[in-house]
C-alpha positions as CSV (number, residue, x, y, z in Angstrom):
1,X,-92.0,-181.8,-36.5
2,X,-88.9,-180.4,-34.4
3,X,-89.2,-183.3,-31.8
4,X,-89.7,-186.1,-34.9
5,X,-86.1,-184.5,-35.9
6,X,-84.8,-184.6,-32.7
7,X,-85.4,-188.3,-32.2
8,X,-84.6,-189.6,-35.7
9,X,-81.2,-187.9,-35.0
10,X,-80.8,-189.3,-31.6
11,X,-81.8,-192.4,-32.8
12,X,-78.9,-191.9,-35.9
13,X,-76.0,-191.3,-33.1
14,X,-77.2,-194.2,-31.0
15,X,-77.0,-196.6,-34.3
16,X,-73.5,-195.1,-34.9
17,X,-72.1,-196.8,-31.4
18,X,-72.2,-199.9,-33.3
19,X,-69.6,-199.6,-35.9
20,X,-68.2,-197.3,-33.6
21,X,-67.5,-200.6,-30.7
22,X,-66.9,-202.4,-33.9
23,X,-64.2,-200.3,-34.5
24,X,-62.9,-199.9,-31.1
25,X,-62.5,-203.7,-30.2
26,X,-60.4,-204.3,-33.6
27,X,-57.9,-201.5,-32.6
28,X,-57.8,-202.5,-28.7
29,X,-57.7,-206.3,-28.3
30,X,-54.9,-206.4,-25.7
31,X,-57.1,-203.7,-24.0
32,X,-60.3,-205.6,-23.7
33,X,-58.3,-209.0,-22.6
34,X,-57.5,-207.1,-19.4
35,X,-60.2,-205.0,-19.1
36,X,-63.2,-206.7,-19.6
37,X,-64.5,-207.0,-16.1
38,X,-64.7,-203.0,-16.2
39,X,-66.2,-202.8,-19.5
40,X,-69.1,-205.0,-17.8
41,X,-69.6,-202.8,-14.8
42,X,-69.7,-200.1,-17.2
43,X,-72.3,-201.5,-19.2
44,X,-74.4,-202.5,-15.7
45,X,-74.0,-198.9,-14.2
46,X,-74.9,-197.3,-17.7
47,X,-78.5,-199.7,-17.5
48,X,-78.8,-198.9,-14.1
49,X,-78.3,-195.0,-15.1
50,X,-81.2,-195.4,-17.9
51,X,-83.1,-197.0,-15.8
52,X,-83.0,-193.8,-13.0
53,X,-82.8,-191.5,-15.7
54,X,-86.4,-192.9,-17.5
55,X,-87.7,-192.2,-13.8
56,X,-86.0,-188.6,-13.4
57,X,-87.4,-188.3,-17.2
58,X,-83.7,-186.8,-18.4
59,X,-83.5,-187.7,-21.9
60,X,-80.1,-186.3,-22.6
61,X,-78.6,-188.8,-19.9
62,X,-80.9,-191.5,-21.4
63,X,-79.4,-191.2,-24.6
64,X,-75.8,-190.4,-23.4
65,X,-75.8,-193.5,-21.1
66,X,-77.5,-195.6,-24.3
67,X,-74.8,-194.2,-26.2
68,X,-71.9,-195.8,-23.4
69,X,-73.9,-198.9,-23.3
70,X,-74.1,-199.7,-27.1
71,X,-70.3,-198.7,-27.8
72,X,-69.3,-200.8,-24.7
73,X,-71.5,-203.6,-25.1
74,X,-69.8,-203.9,-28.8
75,X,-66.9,-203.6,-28.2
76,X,-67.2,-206.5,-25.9
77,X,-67.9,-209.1,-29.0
């Protein structure tokens, strides 16, 4: 029952990064004009990072590198 918990409200912060990119690209236009080849890396080294980390079986850098991907990712749109 702990664990179901756990992952609901892992799953509930992960969900959040996408009003939270929402949010971010509205305030930072000028921002993401300049950096957006930097905001792609990030996203490729945060996938990369999920990847390693589903190997190493570290699920607090799965879900912290999830977290970087889906709030960078949005704030990309």
């Amino acid at each position: 029952m702990h664990q179901l918990i756990q992952f609901l409200l892992i799953i509930f912060v992960l969900i959040l990064g996408i009003p939270l990119g929402n949010l971010l690209a509205k305030y930072t236009k000028e921002e993401l004009k300049q950096g957006k080849k930097w905001f792609i890396l990030i996203i490729l080294f945060c996938f990369v990072g999920v990847i390693l980390s589903l190997i190493l079986k570290n699920d607090y850098l799965l879900f912290s590198l999830l977290f970087i991907a889906i709030v960078t990712s949005r704030s990309l749109k």
